[in-house]
C-alpha positions as CSV (number, residue, x, y, z in Angstrom):
1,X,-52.3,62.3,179.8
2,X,-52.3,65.3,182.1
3,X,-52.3,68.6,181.6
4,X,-48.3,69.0,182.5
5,X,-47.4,66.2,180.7
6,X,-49.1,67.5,177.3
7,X,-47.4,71.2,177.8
8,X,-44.1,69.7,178.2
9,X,-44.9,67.1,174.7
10,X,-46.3,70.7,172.8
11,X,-42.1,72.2,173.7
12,X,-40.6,69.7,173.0
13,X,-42.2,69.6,169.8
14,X,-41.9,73.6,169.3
15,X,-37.8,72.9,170.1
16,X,-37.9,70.3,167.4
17,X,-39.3,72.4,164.6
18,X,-37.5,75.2,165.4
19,X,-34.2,73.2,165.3
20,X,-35.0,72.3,162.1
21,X,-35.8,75.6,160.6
22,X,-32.5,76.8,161.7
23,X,-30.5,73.7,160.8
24,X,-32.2,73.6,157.0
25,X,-31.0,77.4,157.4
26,X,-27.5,77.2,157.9
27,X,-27.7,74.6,154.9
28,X,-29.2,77.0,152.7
29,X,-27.3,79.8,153.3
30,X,-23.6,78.0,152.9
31,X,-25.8,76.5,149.1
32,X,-25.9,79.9,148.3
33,X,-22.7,80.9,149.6
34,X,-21.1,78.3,147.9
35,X,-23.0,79.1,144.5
36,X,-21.9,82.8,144.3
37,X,-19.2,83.3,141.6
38,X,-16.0,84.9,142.7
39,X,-15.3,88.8,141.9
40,X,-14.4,88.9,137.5
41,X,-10.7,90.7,137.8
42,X,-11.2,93.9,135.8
43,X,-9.2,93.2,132.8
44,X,-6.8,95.6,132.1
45,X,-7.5,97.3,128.3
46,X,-5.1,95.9,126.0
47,X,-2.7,98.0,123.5
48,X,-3.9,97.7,120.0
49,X,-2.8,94.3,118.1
50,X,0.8,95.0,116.3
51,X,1.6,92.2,113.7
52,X,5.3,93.6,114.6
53,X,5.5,94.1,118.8
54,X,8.7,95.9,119.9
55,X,9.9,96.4,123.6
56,X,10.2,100.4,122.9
57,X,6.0,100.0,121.9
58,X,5.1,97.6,124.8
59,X,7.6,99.5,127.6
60,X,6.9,103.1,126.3
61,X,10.7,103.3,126.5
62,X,14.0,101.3,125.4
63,X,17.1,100.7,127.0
64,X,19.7,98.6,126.1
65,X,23.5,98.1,127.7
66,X,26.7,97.1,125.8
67,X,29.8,96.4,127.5
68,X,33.0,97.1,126.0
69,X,36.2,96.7,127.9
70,X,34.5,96.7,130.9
71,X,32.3,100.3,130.2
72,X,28.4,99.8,130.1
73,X,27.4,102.0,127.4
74,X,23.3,102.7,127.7
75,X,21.3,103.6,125.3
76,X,18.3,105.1,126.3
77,X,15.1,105.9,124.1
78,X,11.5,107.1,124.8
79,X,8.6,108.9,122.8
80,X,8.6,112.8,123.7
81,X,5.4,114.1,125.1
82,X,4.1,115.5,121.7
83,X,3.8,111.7,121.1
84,X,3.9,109.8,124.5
85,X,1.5,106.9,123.7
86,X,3.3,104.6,121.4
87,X,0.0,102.3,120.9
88,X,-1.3,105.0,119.0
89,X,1.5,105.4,116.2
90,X,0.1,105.1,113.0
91,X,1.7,105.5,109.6
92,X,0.0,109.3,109.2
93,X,1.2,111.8,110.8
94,X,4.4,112.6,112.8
95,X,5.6,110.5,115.8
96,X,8.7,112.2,117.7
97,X,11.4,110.4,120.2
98,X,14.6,111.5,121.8
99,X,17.5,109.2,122.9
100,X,20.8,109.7,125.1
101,X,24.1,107.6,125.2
102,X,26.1,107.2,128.0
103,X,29.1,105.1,128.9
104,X,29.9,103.9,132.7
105,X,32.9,102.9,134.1
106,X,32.2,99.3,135.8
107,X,36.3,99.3,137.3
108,X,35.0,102.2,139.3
109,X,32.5,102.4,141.8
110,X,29.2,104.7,141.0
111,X,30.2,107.3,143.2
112,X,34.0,107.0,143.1
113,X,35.7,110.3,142.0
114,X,35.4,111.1,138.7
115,X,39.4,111.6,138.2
116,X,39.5,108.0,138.9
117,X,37.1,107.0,135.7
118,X,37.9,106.1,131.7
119,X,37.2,108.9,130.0
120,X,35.4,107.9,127.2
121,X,34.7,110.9,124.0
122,X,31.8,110.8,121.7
123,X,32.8,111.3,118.1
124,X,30.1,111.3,115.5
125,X,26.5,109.6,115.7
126,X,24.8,108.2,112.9
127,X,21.3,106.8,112.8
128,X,20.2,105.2,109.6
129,X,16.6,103.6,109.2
130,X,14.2,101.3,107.5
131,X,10.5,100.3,107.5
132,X,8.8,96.9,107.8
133,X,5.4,96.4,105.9
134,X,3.3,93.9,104.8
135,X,3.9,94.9,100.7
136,X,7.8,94.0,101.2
137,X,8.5,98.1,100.4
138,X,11.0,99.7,102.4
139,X,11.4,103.6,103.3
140,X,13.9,105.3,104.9
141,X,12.0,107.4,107.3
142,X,15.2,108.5,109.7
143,X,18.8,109.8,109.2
144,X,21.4,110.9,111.2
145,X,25.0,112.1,110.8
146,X,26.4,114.3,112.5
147,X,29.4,115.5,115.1
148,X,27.8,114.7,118.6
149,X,28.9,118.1,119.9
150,X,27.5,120.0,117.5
151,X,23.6,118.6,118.3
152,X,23.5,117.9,121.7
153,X,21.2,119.0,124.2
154,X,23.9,120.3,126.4
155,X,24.9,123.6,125.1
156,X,28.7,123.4,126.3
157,X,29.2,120.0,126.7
158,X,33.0,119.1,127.2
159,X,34.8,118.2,124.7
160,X,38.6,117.9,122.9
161,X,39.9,117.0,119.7
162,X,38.3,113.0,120.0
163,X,34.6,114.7,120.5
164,X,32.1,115.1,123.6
165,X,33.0,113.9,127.2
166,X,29.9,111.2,127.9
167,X,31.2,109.3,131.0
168,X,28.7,109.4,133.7
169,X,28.2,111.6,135.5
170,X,30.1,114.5,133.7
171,X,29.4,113.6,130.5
172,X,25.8,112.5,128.2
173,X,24.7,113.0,124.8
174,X,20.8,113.6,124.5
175,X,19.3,114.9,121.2
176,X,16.1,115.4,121.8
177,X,12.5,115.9,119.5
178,X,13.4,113.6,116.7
179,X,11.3,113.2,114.3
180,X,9.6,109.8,112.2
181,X,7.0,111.5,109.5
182,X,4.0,110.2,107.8
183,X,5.0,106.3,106.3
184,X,3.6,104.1,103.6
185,X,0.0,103.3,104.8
186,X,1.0,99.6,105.0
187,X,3.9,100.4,107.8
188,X,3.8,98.2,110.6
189,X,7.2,99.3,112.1
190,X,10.3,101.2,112.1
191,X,14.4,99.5,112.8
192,X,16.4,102.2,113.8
193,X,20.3,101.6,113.6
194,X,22.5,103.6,115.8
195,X,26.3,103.7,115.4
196,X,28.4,105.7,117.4
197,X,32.4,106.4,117.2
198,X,34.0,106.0,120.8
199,X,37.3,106.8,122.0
200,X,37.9,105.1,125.6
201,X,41.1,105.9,127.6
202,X,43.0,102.7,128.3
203,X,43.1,103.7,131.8
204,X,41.9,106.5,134.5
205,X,44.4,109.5,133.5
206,X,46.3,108.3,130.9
207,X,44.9,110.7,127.9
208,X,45.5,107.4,125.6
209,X,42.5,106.1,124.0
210,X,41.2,103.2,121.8
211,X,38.9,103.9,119.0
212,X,35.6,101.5,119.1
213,X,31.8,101.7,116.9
214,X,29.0,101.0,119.7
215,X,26.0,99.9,117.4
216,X,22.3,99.3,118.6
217,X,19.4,98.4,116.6
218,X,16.2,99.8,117.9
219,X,12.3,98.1,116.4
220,X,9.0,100.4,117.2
221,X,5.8,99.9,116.5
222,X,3.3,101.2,113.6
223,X,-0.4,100.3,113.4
224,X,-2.1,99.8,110.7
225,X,-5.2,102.6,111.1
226,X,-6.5,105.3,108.7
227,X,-6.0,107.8,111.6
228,X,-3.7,110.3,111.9
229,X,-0.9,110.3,114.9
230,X,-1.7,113.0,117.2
231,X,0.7,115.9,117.8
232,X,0.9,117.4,121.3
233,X,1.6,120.9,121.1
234,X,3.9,121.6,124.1
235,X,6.7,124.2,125.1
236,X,9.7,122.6,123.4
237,X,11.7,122.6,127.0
238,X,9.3,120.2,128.4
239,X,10.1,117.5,126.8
């Protein structure tokens, strides 16, 4: 064999090995490729465990729309920001919540004059009350009764012999920094039970109304803990 012939035999060889290395390479980086696990989501924490779970506790609010001859009447409910996480209401302590009702015209576009709306007046509110818990025992933690226009947030609201104006957008009733005090330690959740008296104009301008009771039942939350419910202290406007 001559010399030539035996440098070109040693590259071919050196082209050979080094094919291989980077071949078994490429098939060792895609095994380990293919071996590493995909990214664990971050799991997002959890509310503590209710045996009762309510949409006001879960949401951090409530809303809820009845329709009465053709008005959407809204009830609207959160925790005020002495209390503004609902996952930590426990039986101790006080847990505070404030809550609006207000009726829409649905003949009437949203931003339609206001002359061409139902009136609809607000007459008196009651809330009533009642505990679920695991011994069967039932509280009344919450009452209400009262002449809308004498506790509303609004401190002239508009009003005539029937009770508060509370079409949108002239008219609301808001009552604000209510109060649900220390339950039996068993507690697992509060039914609230709203009834309102109505009086709805039969039509745009015709100062003839029709009496009506718009009633919502609103579940929250309790659990079960030997803690206390933490109060907030904040300036009373902000909440």
């Amino acid at each position: 064999m001559t010399t030539t012939t035996t440098r070109r035999t040693r590259a071919a060889l050196a082209l050979a090995a080094a094919l291989s290395v980077l071949l078994s390479g490429c098939g060792l980086l895609g095994d380990l490729t293919a071996a590493d696990p995909e990214p664990t989501p971050v799991a997002t924490p959890s509310k503590n465990p209710t045996p009762y779970p309510t949409q006001f506790t879960n949401d951090g609010t409530f809303q809820s729309h009845t329709r009465v001859r053709n008005l959407d009447f809204v009830y609207t409910l959160w925790p005020t920001k002495a209390t503004p996480e609902t996952n930590l209401w426990f039986p101790r302590g006080n847990k505070h919540f404030s809550f609006t009702l207000t009726a829409y015209d649905l003949n009437r576009k949203l931003r339609d004059r206001f002359a061409t709306k139902r009136k609809v007046w607000l007459g008196n509110i009651t809330v009533t009350s009642q505990t679920k818990t695991t011994s069967g025992v039932v509280e009344e933690p919450y009452y209400l009764d009262a002449q809308a226009r004498r506790i509303t947030f609004d401190p002239e609201p508009v009003t005539n012999k029937h009770g508060m104006l509370i079409t949108s957008p002239k008219g609301a009733f808001e009552l604000r920094n209510q109060t649900i005090g220390t339950l039996d330690p068993d507690t697992i959740g509060v039914d609230l039970m709203f009834r309102a008296t109505v009086y709805i104009e039969t039509r745009a301008g015709a100062d003839r109304y029709r009496r009506k009771i718009i009633r919502q039942k609103v579940p929250m939350s309790i659990f079960p803990s030997e803690l206390t419910t933490q109060v907030t202290k904040i300036p009373f406007t902000a909440n």
